[in-house]
KEKE-3310 file (N, C-alpha, C; in steps of 0.2 Angstrom, whole numbers, plus 5000, padded with zeros to 4 digits):
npx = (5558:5575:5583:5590:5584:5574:5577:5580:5570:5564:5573:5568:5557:5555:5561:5555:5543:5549:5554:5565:5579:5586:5601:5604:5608:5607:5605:5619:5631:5634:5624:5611:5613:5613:5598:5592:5594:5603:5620:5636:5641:5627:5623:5632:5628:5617:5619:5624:5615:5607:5614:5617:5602:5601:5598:5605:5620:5640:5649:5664:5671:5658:5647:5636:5622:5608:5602:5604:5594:5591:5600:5594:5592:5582:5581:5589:5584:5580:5570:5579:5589:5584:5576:5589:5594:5587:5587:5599:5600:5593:5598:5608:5603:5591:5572:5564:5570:5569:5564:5557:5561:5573:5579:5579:5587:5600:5602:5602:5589:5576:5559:5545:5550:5552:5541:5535:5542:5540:5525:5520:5523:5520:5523:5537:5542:5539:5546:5559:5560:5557:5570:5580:5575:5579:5593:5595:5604:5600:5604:5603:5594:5588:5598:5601:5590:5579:5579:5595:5592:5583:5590:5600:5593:5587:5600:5604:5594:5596:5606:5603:5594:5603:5611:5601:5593:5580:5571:5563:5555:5549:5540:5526:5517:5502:5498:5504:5519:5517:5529:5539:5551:5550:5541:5547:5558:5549:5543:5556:5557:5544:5550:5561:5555:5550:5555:5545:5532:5526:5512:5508:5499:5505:5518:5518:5516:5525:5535:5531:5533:5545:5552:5546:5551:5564:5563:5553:5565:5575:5567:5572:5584:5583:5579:5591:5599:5597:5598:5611:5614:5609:5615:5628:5634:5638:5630:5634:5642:5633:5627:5638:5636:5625:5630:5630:5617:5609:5613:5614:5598:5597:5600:5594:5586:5573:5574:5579:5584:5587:5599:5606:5610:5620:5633:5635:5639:5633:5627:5620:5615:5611:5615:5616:5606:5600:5606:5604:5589:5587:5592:5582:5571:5571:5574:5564:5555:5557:5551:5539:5539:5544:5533:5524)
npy = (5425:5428:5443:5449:5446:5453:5465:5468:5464:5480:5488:5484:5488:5501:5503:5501:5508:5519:5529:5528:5531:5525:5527:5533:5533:5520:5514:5515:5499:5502:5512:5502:5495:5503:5509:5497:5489:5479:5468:5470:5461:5455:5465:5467:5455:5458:5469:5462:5451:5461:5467:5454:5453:5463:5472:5485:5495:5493:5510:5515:5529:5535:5524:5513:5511:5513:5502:5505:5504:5485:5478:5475:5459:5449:5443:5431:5424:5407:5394:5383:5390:5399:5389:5383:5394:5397:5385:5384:5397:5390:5379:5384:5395:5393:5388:5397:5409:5411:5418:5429:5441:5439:5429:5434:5444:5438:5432:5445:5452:5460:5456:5453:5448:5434:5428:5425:5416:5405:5403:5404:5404:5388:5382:5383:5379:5364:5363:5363:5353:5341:5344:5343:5327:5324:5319:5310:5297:5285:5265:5257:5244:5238:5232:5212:5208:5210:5217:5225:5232:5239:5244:5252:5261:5269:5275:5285:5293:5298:5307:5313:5321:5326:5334:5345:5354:5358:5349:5338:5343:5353:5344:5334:5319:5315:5325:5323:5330:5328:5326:5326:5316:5310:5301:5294:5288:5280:5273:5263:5256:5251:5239:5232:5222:5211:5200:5193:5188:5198:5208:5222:5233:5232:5234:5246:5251:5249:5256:5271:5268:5268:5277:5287:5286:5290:5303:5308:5306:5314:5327:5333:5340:5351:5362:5361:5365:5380:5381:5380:5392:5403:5402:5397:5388:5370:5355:5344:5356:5362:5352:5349:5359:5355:5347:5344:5348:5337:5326:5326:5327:5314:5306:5305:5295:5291:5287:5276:5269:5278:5284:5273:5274:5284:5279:5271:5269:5281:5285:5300:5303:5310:5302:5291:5285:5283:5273:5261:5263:5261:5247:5239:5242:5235:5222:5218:5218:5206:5193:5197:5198:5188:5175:5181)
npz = (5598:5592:5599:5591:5577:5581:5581:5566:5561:5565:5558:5545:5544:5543:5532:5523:5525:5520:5529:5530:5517:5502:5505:5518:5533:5545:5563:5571:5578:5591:5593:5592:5603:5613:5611:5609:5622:5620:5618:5611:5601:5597:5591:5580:5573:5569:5560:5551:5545:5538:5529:5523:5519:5508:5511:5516:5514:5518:5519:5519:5528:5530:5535:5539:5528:5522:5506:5489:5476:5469:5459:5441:5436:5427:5418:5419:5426:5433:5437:5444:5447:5458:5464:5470:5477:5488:5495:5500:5506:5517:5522:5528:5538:5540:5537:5545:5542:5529:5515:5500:5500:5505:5495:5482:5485:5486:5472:5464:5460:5456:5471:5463:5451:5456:5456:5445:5442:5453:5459:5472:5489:5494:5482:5481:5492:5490:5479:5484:5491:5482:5478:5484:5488:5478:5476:5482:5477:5472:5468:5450:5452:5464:5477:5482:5493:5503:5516:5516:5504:5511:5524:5515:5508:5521:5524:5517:5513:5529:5529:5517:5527:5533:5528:5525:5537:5537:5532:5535:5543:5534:5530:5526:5532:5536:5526:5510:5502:5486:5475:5463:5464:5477:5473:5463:5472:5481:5475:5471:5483:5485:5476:5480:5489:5478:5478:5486:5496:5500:5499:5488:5498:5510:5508:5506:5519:5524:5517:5523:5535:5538:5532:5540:5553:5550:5546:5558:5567:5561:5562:5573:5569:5565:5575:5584:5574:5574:5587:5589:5582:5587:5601:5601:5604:5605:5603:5614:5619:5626:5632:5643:5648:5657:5665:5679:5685:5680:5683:5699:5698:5694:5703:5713:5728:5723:5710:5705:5691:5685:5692:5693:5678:5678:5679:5670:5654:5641:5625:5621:5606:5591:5579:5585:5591:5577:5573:5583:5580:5567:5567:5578:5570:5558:5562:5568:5558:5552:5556:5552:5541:5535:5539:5528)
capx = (5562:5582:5584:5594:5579:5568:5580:5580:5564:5562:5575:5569:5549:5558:5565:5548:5538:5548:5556:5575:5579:5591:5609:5601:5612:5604:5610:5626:5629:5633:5616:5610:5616:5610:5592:5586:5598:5609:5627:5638:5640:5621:5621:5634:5623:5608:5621:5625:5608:5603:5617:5614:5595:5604:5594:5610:5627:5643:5653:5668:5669:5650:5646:5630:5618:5602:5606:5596:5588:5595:5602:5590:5593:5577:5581:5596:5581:5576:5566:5582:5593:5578:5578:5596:5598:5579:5590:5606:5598:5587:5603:5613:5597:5583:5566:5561:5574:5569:5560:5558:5567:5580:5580:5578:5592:5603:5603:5601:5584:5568:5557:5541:5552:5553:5534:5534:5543:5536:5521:5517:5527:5520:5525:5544:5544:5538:5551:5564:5559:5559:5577:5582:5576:5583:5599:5596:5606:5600:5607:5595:5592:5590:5600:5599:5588:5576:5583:5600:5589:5580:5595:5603:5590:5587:5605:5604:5590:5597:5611:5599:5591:5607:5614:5597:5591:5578:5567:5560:5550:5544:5535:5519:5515:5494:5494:5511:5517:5517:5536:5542:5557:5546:5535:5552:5559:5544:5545:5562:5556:5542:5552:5563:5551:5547:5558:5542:5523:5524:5508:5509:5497:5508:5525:5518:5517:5533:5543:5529:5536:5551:5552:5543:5556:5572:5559:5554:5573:5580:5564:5576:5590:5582:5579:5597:5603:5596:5601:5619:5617:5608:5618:5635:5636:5637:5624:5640:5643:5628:5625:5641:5635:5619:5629:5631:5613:5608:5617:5609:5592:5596:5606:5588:5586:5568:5574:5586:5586:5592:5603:5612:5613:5622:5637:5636:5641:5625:5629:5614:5620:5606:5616:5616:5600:5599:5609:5601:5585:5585:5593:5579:5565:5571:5574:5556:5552:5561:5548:5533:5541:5545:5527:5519)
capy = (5427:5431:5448:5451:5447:5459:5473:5467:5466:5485:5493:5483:5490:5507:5506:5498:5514:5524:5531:5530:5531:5524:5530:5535:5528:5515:5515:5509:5495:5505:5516:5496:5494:5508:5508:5489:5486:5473:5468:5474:5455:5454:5471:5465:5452:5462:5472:5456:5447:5465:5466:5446:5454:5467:5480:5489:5491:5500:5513:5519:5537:5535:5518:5507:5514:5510:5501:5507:5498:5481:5478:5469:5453:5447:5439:5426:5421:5401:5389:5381:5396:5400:5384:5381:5398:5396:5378:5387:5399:5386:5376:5389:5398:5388:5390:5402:5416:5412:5423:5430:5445:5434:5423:5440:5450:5435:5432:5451:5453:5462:5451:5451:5445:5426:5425:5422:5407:5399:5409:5405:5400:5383:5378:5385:5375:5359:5362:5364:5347:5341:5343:5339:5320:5322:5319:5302:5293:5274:5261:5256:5239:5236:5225:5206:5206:5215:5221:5225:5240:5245:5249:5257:5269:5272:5278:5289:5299:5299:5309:5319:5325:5330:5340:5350:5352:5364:5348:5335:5348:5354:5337:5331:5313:5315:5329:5323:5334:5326:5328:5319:5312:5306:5298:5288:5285:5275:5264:5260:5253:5243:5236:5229:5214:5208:5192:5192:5188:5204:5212:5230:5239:5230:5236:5255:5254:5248:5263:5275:5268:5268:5285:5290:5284:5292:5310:5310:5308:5321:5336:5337:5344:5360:5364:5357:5370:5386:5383:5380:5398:5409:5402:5397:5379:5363:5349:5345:5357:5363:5345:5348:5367:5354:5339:5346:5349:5332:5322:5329:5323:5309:5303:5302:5290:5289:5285:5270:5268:5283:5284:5268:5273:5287:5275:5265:5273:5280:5293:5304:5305:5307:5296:5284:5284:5281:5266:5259:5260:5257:5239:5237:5239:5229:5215:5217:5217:5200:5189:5199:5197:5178:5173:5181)
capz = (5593:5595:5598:5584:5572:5581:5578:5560:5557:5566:5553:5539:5543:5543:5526:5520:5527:5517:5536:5530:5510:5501:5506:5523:5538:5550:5568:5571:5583:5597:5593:5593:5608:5618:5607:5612:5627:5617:5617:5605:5597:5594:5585:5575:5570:5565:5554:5545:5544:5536:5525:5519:5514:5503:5513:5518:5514:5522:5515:5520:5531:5530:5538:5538:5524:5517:5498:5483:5471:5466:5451:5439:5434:5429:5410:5421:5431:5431:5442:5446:5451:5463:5471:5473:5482:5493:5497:5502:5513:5523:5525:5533:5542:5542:5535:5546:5538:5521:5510:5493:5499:5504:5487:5477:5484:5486:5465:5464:5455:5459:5472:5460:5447:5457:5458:5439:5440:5459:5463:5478:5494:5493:5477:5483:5496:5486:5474:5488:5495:5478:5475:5490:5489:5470:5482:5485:5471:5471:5460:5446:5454:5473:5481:5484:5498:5506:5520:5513:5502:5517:5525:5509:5507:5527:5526:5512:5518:5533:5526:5515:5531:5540:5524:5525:5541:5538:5528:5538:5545:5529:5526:5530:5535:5534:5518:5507:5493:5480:5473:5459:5468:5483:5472:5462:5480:5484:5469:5472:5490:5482:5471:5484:5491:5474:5477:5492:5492:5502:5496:5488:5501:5513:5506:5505:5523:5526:5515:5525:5543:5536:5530:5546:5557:5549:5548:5564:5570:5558:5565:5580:5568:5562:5580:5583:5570:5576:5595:5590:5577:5594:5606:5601:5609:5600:5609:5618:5623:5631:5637:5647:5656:5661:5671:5686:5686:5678:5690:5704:5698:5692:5708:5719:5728:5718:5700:5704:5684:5681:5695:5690:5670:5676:5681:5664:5645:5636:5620:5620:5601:5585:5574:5589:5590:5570:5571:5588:5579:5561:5568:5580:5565:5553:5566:5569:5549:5547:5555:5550:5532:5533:5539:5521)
cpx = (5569:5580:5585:5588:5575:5570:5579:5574:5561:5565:5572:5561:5549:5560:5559:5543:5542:5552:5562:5576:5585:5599:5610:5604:5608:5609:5616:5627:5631:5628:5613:5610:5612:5604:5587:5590:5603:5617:5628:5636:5633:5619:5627:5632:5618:5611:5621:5617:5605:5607:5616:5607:5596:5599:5599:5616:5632:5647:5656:5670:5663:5647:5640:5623:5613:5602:5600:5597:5592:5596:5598:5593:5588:5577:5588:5591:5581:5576:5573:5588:5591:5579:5583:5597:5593:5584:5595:5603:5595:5594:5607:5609:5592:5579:5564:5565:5572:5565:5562:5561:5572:5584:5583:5587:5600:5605:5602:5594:5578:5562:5551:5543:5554:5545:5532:5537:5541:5531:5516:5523:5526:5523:5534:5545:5541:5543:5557:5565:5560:5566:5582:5582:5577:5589:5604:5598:5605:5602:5600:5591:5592:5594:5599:5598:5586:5579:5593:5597:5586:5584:5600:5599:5588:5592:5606:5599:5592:5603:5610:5597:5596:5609:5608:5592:5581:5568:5564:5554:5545:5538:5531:5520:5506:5492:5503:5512:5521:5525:5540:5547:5555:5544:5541:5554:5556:5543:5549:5562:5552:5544:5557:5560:5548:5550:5553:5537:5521:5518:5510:5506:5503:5517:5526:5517:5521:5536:5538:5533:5542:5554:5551:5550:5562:5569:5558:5561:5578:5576:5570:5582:5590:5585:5587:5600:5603:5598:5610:5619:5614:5612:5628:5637:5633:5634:5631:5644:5640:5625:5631:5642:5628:5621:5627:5622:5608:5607:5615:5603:5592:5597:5600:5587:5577:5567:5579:5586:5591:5597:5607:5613:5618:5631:5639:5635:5635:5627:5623:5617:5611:5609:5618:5609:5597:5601:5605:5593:5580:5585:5585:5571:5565:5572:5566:5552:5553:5555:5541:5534:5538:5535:5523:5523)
cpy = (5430:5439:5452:5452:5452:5466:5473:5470:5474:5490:5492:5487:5498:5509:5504:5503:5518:5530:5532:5525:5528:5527:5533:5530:5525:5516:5511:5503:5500:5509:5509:5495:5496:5509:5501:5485:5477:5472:5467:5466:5454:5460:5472:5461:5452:5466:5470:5454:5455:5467:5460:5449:5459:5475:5486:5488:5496:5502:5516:5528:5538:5531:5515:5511:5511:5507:5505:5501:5493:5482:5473:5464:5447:5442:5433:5423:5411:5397:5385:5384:5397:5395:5383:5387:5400:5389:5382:5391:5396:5384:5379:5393:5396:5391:5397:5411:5416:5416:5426:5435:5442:5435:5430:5444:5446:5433:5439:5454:5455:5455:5448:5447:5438:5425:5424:5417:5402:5405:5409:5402:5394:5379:5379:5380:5366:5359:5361:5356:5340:5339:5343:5330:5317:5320:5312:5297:5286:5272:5260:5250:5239:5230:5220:5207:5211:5221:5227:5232:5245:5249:5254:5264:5272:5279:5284:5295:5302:5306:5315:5326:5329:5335:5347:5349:5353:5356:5342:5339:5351:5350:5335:5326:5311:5317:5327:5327:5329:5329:5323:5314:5309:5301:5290:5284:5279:5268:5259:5254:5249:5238:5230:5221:5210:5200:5190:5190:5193:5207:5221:5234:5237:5233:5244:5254:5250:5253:5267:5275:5270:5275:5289:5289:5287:5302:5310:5310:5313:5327:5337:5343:5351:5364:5366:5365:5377:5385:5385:5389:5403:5408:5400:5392:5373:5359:5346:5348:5362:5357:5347:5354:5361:5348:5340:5346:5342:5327:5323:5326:5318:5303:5301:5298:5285:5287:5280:5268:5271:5284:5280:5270:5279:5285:5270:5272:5275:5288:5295:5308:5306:5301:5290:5281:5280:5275:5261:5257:5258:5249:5236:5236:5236:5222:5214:5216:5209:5194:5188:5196:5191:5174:5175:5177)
cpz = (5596:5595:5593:5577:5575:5579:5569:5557:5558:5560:5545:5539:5542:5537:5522:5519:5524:5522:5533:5521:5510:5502:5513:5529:5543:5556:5566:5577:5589:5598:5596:5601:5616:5616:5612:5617:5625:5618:5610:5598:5596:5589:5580:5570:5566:5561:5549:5540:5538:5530:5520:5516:5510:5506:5515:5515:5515:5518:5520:5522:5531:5536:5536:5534:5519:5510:5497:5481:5466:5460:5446:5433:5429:5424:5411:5426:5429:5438:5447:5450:5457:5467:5476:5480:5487:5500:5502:5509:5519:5526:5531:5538:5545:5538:5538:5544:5533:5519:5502:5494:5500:5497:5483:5479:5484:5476:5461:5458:5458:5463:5469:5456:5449:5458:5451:5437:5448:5460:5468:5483:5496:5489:5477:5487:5494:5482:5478:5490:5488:5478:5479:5490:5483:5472:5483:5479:5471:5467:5458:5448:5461:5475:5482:5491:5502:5512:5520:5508:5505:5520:5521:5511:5512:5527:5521:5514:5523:5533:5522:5519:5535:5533:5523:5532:5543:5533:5529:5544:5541:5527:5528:5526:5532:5526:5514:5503:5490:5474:5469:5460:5471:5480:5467:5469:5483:5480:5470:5477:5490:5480:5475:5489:5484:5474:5483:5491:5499:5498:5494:5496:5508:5513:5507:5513:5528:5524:5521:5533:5543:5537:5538:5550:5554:5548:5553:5568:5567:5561:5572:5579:5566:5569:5585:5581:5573:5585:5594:5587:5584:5598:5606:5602:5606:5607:5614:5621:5630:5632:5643:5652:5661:5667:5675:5688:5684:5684:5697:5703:5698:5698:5714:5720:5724:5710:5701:5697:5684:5683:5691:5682:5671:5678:5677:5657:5642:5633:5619:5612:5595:5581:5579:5588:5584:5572:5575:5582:5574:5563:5570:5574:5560:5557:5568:5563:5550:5549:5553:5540:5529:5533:5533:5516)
residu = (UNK:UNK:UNK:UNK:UNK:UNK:UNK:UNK:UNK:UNK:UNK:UNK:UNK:UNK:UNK:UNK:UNK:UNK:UNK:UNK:UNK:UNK:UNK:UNK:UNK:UNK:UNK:UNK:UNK:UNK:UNK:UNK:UNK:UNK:UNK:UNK:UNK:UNK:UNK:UNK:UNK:UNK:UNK:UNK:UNK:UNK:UNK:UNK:UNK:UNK:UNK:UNK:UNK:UNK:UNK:UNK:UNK:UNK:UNK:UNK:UNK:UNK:UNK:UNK:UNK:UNK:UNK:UNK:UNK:UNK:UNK:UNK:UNK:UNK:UNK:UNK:UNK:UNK:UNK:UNK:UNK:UNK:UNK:UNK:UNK:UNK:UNK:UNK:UNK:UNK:UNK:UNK:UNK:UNK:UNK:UNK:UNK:UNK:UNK:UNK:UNK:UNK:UNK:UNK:UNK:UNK:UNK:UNK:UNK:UNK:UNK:UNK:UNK:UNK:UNK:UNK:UNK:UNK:UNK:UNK:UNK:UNK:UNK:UNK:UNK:UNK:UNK:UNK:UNK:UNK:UNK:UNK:UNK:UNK:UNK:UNK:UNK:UNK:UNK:UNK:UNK:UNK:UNK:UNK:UNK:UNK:UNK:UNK:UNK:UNK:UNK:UNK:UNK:UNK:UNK:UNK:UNK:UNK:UNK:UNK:UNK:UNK:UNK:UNK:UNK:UNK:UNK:UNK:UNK:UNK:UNK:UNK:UNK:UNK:UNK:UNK:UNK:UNK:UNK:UNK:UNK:UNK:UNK:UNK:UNK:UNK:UNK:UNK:UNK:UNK:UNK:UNK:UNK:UNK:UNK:UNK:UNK:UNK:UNK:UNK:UNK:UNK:UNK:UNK:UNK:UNK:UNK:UNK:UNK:UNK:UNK:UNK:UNK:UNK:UNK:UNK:UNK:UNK:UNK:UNK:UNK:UNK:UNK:UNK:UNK:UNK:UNK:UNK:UNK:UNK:UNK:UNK:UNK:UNK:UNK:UNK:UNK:UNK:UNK:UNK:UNK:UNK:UNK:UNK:UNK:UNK:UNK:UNK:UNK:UNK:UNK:UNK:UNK:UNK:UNK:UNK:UNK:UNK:UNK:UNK:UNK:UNK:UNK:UNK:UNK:UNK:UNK:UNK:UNK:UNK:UNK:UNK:UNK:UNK:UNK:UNK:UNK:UNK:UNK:UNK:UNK:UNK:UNK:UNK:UNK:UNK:UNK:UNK:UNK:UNK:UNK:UNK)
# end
């Protein structure tokens, strides 16, 4: 866990217990500082993240103080307001930040008051994923020609999963949820071989490869997202603190692959990757296809 959350989660267990009331000043970042041996810039951080949960907020010639009691909201509530702002937060934090305090303090309404429209964190997170692959706009017909739809809707998805990074990792593979969108989506990709004597069960597990293949390449960007927000350094630019150290390995004389690739162009890119391997799977569709 960043540091910055453990400080968070210790002020926030503190205003929980009842330990520090409403209007009640929380360290400041230099108490921060000297409290969990942090730098200043991290307990700035845990300022914010605790402000963002409406558990604090600063007042002038005062400083950082405990809020009171949101303002209720609860009759501007709806299923779709909830989602959108569950969505927003993953976007920008990830999953593991979310919560229904969160949710609640960010549309400023009591957090029981969202358990009478999603009442459980599963059905949140099924609705989330939901309205995420509402996203994927298809035309109403598929394209002339199988392939020509596969890559359509590859790239679409692929798209979906980068604007949320947080939701190819919500999604099982063995248990699916059942999401009204997903369950369009899948249509759409039958519907696609009909000029074929592809058989159905045969076509459902073509989308399922399909899908798999553009999910398992977008789980890296959750992972992706939260290292750039802990650390500060874009995949580029924490690939270029590791040459030096790369280069070195790669350079033994016991890896002459690797050796020699480091002497030829290779983009250690994800949407290289994408392109690289959408091609190679439908090049390998085409003569499994033709043979039915």
């Amino acid at each position: 866990m960043h540091p910055y959350r453990r400080i968070v989660a210790d002020v926030r267990r503190r205003i929980e217990s009842g330990e520090l009331g409403p209007g009640d000043r929380v360290p400041s970042a230099r108490q921060i500082t000297q409290e969990w041996g942090v730098a200043i810039a991290t307990a700035t951080k845990a300022h914010a993240a605790l402000r963002e949960e409406g558990l604090t907020v600063s007042r002038p010639g005062v400083g950082t103080v405990v809020a009171g009691p949101a303002p209720r909201r609860d009759h501007e509530l709806t299923i779709e307001r909830i989602v959108a702002a569950a969505v927003e937060i993953a976007d920008a934090e990830g999953m593991g930040e979310l919560s229904m305090r969160r949710i609640a303090s960010r549309l400023g309404v009591s957090t029981m008051a969202l358990y009478r429209h999603v009442p459980s964190r599963d059905e949140l997170t099924l609705a989330m994923i939901d309205a995420a692959l509402g996203e994927v706009r298809l035309p109403p017909r598929p394209p002339a020609g199988w392939r020509a739809g596969l890559e359509l809707v590859a790239r679409l998805e692929w798209r979906m999963f980068q604007r949320h990074p947080w939701l190819a990792p919500s999604m099982s593979l063995t248990r699916p949820q059942l999401a009204p969108n997903a369950l369009g989506l899948t249509e759409w990709v039958l519907a696609i071989f009909d000029g074929t004597r592809l058989s159905l069960p045969d076509r459902m597990y073509v989308q399922i490869l399909l899908f798999s293949f553009v999910r398992g390449l977008a789980s890296a960007l959750e992972p992706e997202a939260e290292a750039i927000r802990d650390s500060g350094l874009t995949d580029e630019q924490w690939m270029d603190t590791q040459v030096g150290t790369m280069t070195a390995m790669m350079t033994s004389a016991s890896l002459p692959h690797l050796r020699d690739l480091t002497t030829q162009p290779f983009d250690f890119d994800l949407g290289q990757l994408f392109e690289f391997g959408l091609a190679r799977l439908l090049d390998g569709l085409v003569p499994y296809i033709e043979r039915r």
